[in-house]
VMD Tcl script that draws the C-alpha trace (Angstrom):
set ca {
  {33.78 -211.50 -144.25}
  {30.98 -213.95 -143.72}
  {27.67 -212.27 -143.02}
  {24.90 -214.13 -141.25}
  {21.62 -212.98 -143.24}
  {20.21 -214.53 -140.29}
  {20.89 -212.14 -137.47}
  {19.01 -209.41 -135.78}
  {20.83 -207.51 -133.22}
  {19.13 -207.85 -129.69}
  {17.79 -205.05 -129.19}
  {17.67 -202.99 -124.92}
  {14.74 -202.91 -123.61}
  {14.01 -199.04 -122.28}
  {12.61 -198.58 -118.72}
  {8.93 -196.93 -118.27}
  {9.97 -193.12 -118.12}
  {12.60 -193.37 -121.42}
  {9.75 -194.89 -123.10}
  {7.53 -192.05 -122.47}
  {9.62 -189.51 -121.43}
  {7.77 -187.00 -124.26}
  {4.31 -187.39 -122.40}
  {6.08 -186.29 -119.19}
  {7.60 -183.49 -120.89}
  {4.48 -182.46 -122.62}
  {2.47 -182.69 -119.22}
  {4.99 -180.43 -117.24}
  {4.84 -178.00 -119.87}
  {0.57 -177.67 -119.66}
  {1.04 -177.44 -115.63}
  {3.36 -174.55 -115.94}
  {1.40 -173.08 -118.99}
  {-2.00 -173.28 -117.01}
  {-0.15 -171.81 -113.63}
  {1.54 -169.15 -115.19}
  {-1.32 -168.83 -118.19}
  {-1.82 -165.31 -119.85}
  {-5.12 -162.82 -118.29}
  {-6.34 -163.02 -122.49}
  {-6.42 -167.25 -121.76}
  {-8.87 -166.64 -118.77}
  {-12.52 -166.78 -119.42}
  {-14.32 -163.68 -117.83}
  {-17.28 -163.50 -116.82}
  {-19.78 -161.52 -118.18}
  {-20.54 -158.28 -116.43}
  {-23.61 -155.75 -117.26}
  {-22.95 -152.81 -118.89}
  {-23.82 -150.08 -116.30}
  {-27.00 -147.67 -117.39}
  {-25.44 -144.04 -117.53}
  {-27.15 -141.63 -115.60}
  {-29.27 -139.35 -116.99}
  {-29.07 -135.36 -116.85}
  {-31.06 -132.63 -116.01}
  {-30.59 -131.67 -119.41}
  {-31.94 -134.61 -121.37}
  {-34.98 -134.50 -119.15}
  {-35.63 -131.02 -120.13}
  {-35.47 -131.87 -123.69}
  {-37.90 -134.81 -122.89}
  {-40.14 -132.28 -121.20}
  {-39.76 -129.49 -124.44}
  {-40.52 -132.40 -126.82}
  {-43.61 -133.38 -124.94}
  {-45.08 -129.84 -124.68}
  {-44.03 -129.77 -128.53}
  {-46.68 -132.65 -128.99}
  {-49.07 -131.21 -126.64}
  {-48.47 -134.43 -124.12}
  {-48.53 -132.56 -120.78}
  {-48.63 -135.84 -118.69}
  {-45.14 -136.47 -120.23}
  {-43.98 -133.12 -119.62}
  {-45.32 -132.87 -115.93}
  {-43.09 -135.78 -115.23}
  {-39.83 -134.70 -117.12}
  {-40.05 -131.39 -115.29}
  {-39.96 -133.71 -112.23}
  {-36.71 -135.28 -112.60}
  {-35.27 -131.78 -113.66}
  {-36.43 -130.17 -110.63}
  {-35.44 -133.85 -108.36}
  {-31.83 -133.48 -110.14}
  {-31.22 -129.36 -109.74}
  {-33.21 -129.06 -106.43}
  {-32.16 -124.93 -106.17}
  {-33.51 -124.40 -109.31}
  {-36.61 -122.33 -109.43}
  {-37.56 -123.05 -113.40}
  {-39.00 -127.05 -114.02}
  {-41.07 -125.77 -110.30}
  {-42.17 -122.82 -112.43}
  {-43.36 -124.77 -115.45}
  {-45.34 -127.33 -113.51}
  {-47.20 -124.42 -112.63}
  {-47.90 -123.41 -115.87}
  {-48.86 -126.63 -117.13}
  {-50.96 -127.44 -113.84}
  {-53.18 -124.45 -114.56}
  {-53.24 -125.72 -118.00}
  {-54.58 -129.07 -116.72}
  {-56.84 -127.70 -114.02}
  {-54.80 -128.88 -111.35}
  {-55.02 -125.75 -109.32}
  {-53.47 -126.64 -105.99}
  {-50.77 -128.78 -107.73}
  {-50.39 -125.50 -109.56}
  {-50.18 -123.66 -106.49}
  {-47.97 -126.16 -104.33}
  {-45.39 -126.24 -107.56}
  {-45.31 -122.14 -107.82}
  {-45.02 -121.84 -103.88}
  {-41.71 -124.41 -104.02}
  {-40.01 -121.82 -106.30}
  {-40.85 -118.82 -104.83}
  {-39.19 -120.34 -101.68}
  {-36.28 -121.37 -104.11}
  {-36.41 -117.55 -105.79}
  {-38.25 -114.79 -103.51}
  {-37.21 -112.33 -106.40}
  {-38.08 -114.40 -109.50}
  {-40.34 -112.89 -111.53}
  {-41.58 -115.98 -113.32}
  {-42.00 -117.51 -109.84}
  {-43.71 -114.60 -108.26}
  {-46.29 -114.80 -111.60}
  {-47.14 -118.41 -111.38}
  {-47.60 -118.11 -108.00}
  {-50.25 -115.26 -108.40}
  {-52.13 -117.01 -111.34}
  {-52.23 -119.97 -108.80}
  {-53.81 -118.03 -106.00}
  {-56.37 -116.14 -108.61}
  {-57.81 -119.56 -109.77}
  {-58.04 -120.38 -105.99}
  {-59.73 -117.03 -105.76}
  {-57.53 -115.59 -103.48}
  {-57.16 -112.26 -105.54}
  {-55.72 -110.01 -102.29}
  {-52.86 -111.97 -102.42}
  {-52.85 -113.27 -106.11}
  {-52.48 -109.19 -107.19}
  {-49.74 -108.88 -104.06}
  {-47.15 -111.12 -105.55}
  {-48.02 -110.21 -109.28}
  {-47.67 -106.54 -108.60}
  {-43.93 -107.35 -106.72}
  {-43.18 -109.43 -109.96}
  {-44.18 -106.12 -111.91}
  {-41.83 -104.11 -109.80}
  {-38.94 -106.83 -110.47}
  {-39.74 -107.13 -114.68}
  {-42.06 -104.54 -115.96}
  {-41.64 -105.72 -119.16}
  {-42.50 -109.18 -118.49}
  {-45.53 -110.26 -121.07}
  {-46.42 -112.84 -118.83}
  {-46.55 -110.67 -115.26}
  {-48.70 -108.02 -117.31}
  {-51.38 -110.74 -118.64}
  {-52.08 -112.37 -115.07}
  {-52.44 -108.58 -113.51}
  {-54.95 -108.30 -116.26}
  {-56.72 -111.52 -115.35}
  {-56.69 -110.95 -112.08}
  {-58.52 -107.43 -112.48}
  {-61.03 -109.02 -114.96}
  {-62.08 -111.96 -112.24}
  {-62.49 -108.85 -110.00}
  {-64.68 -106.93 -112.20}
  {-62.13 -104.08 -112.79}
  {-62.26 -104.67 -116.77}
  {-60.83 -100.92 -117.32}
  {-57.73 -102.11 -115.31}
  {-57.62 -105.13 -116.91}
  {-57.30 -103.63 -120.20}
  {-54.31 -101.41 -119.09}
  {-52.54 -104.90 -118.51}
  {-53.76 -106.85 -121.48}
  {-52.62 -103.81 -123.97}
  {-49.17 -103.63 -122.10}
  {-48.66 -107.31 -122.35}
  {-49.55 -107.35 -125.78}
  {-47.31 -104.55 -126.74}
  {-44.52 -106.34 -124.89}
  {-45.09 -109.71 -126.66}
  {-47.89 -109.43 -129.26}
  {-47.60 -113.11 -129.67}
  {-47.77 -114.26 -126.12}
  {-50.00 -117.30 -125.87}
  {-50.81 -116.23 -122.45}
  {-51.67 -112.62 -123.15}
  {-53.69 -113.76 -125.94}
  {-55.75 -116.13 -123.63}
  {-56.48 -113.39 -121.08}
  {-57.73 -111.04 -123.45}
  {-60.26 -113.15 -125.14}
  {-61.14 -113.70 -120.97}
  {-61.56 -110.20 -120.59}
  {-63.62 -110.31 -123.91}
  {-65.56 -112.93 -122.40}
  {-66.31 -111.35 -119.33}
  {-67.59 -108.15 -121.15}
  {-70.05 -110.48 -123.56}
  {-67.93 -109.48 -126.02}
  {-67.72 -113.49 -127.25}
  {-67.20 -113.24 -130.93}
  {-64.69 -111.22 -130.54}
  {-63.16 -113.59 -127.70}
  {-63.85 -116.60 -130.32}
  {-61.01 -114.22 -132.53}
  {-58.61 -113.82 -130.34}
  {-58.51 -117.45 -129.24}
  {-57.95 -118.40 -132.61}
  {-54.91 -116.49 -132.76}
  {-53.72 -118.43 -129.64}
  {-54.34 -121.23 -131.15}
  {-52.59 -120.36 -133.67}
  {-49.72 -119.82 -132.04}
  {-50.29 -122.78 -129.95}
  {-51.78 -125.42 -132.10}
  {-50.67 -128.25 -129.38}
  {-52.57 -126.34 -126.01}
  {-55.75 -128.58 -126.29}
  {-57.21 -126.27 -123.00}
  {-57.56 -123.12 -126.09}
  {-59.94 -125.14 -127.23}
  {-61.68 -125.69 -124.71}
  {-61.99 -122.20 -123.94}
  {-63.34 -121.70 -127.31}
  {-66.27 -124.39 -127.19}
  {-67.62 -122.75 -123.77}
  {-67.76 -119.27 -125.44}
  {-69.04 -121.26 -128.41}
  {-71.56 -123.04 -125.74}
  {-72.41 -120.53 -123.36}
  {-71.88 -116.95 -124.67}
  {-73.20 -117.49 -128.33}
  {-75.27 -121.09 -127.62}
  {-73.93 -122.76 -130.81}
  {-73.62 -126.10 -129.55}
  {-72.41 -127.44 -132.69}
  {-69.29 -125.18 -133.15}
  {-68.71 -125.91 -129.03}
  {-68.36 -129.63 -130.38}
  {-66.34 -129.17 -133.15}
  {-63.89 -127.38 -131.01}
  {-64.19 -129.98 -127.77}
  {-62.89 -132.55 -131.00}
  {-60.21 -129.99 -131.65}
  {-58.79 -130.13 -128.16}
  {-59.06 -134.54 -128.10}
  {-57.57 -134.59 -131.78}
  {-54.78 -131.90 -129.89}
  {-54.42 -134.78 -126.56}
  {-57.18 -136.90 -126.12}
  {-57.00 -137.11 -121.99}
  {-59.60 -138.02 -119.71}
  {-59.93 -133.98 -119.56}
  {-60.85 -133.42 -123.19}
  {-63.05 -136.79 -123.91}
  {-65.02 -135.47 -120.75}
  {-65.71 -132.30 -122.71}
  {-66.58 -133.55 -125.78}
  {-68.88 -136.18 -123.74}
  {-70.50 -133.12 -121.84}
  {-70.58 -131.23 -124.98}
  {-73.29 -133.89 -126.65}
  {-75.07 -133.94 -123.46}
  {-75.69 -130.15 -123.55}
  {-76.58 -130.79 -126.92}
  {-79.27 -133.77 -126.03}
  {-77.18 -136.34 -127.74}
  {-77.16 -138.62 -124.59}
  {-75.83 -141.66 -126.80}
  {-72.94 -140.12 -127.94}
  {-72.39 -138.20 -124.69}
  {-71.63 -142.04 -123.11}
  {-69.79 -143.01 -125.96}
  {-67.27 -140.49 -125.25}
  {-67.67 -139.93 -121.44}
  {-66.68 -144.10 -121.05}
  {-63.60 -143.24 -123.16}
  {-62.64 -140.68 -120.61}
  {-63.08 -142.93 -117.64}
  {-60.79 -145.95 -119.59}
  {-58.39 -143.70 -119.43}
  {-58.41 -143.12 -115.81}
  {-61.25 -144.63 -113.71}
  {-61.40 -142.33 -111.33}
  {-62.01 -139.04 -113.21}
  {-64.30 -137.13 -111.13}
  {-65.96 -134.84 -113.65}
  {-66.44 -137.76 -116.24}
  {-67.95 -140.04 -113.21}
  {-70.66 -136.89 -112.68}
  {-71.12 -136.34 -116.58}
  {-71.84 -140.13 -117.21}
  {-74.23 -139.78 -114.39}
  {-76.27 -136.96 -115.83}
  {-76.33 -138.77 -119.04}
  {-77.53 -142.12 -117.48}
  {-80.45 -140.27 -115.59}
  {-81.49 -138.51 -118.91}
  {-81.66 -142.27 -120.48}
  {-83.59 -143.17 -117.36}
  {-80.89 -145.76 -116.07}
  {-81.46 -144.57 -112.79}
  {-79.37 -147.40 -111.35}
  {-76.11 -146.81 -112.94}
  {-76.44 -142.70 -113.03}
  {-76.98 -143.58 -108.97}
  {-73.88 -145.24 -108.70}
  {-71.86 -142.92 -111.37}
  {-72.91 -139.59 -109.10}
  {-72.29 -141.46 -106.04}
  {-69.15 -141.83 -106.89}
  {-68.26 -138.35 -109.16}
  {-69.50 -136.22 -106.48}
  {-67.08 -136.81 -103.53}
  {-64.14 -136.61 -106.24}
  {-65.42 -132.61 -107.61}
  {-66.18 -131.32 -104.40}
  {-67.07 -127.48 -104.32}
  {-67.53 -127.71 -108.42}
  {-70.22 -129.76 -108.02}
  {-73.84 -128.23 -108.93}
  {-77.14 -128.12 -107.92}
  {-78.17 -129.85 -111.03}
  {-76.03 -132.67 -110.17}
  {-76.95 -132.92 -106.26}
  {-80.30 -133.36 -106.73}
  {-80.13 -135.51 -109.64}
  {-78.03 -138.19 -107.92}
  {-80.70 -137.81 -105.19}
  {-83.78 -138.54 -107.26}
  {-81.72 -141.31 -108.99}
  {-81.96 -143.15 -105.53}
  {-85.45 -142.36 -105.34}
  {-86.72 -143.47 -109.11}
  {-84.71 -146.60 -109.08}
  {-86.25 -150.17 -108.47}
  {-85.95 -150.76 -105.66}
  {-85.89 -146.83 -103.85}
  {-83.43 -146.10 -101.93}
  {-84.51 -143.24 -99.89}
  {-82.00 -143.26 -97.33}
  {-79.21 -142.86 -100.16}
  {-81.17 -140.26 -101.70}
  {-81.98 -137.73 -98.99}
  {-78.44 -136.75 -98.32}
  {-77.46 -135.60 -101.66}
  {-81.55 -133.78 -101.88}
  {-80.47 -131.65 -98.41}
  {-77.45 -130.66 -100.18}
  {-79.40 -129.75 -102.95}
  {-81.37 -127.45 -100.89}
  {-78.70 -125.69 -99.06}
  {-77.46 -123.74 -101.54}
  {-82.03 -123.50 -102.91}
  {-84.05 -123.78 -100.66}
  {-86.97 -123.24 -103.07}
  {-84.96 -126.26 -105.82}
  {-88.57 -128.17 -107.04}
  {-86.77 -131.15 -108.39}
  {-85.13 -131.84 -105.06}
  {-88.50 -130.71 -102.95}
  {-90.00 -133.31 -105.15}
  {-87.74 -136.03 -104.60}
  {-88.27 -135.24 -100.46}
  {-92.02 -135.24 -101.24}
  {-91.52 -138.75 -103.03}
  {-89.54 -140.60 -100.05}
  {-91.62 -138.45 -97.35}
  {-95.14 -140.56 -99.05}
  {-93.16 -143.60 -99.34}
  {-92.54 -143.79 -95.41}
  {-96.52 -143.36 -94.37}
}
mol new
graphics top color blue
foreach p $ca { graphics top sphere $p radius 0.5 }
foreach p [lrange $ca 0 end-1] q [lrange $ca 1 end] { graphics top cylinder $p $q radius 0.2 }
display resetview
């Protein structure tokens, strides 16, 4: 057979969809893939991972840490929550008490112990902070009414036995005082709280040395309490006038939680001591920390007046005096008075109002008759 080298067989031409009939395919397959597509093939979207919710019980470890470091602040506000998140529970109410009185807060103190006795009429604790409360307030009829019905709840309670004791000794009944501070240092001879009210019933006999003891073994106990040393430094200061050792423990308490509370004593402490420099060095520390720290306004005051800036210990008082109330003294009345009047230019009319209250409570005070002598000649 012939074959023709020549030849190619004609070849069909193939409509449009044979031709591609495999794109087709492959493009049905991604419509039905992406309609019926697996929940792992979707993209999500990120969501925030929720913040869990904190219990009462981590707050109260916040709150044990921070009295552990002596941070009171901290603690105040950890007791919070635990009290905001068990509302019927008498305890974080209690412990702001305690750590109110701590931080001279004495109607906080009182506000916080009042909430839990309404919580627990029959708490001990309660009933006890309560009447420590109303003692600093100096309500002592019914301070030694609710800390004689804690007695009759928990005889045995340290605590209940040293603020019947304190409460006697702020009376003047120092026999009956040392009934309670005994008892409450047989119950508990390591109470911090017993051992703080007997060195105040020391103190209130003039027995200071041995106070200065006794405080030491609170402190001891209770290295973090920065308000021990306080205590110390005015036994230190004002029973046994060693205004050196009174410093040296004023440092104790800011090296234990330096707080506007403690740089104000040390600040105070150099003042007594006539170191007016160092007094303002420490008293402006105080006020960094919070601006509006009544007893540091009044302490940077005195100190300005002593360095004759009778401008700025004007404006310091001014200011100090309103925010300490009924603690303000004499001293510092008529001071801020003749601040006004020995500053360029006078300012009688500022001055006379803090003079009269000045004489209220002496009549006979010759700073402040002076100062009313000085603005009297300066209006003929």
């Amino acid at each position: 057979m012939y074959l023709d080298r020549e030849y190619r067989p004609r070849r069909r031409r193939r409509g449009v969809v044979a031709r591609f009939w495999p794109l087709f395919l492959l493009a049905v397959i991604a419509v039905v893939f992406y309609e019926t597509r697996p929940a792992w093939l979707v993209p999500r979207v990120a969501q925030p991972t929720p913040t869990p919710t904190r219990s009462a019980v981590s707050f109260l470890a916040d709150a044990e840490n921070a009295m552990m470091r002596g941070d009171l602040a901290a603690a105040l506000v950890a007791y919070g929550e635990v009290a905001r998140l068990e509302p019927n529970n008498p305890d974080p109410q209690i412990m702001q008490a305690k750590l109110y009185i701590i931080d001279q807060q004495v109607r906080a103190a009182y506000d916080a112990a009042a909430r839990a006795v309404d919580l627990a009429p029959q708490n001990a604790n309660a009933l006890t902070a309560l009447a420590r409360a109303e003692d600093w307030l100096g309500d002592y009829e019914d301070a030694l009414s609710h800390a004689l019905d804690a007695y009759d709840i928990d005889p045995a309670n340290a605590e209940t036995l040293a603020v019947i004791s304190e409460i006697y000794a702020d009376v003047g009944n120092y026999a009956q005082a040392q009934t309670y501070i005994d008892a409450a240092l047989n119950a508990a001879p390591d109470n911090v709280l017993a051992l703080r009210n007997k060195a105040y019933l020391l103190e209130k006999q003039g027995k200071y040395e041995e106070a200065v003891e006794t405080l030491n073994q609170a402190i001891a106990q209770a290295p973090q309490r920065y308000d021990l040393y306080l205590e110390q430094a005015r036994v230190y200061r004002i029973g046994l006038d060693d205004y050196e050792k009174a410093i040296q423990a004023n440092r104790a308490a800011v090296d234990a939680n330096k707080t506007p509370a403690t740089l104000d004593a040390l600040g105070e402490g150099f003042y007594n001591a006539g170191d007016h420099l160092q007094a303002i060095k420490f008293l402006r520390e105080a006020l960094d920390l919070d601006p509006d720290y009544g007893p540091a306004l009044v302490h940077l005051g005195m100190a300005m007046y002593a360095r004759q800036n009778f401008e700025e210990a004007a404006q310091y008082l001014e200011r100090g005096l309103p925010l300490i109330g009924d603690t303000a003294r004499i001293e510092q009345y008529y001071t801020a008075g003749l601040a006004h009047v020995y500053k360029d230019p006078r300012e009688c009319e500022l001055a006379l109002p803090w003079l009269r209250k000045a004489l209220e409570i002496e009549p006979e005070s010759g700073p402040a008759l002076v100062g009313m002598r000085l603005c009297a000649e300066s209006t003929e």
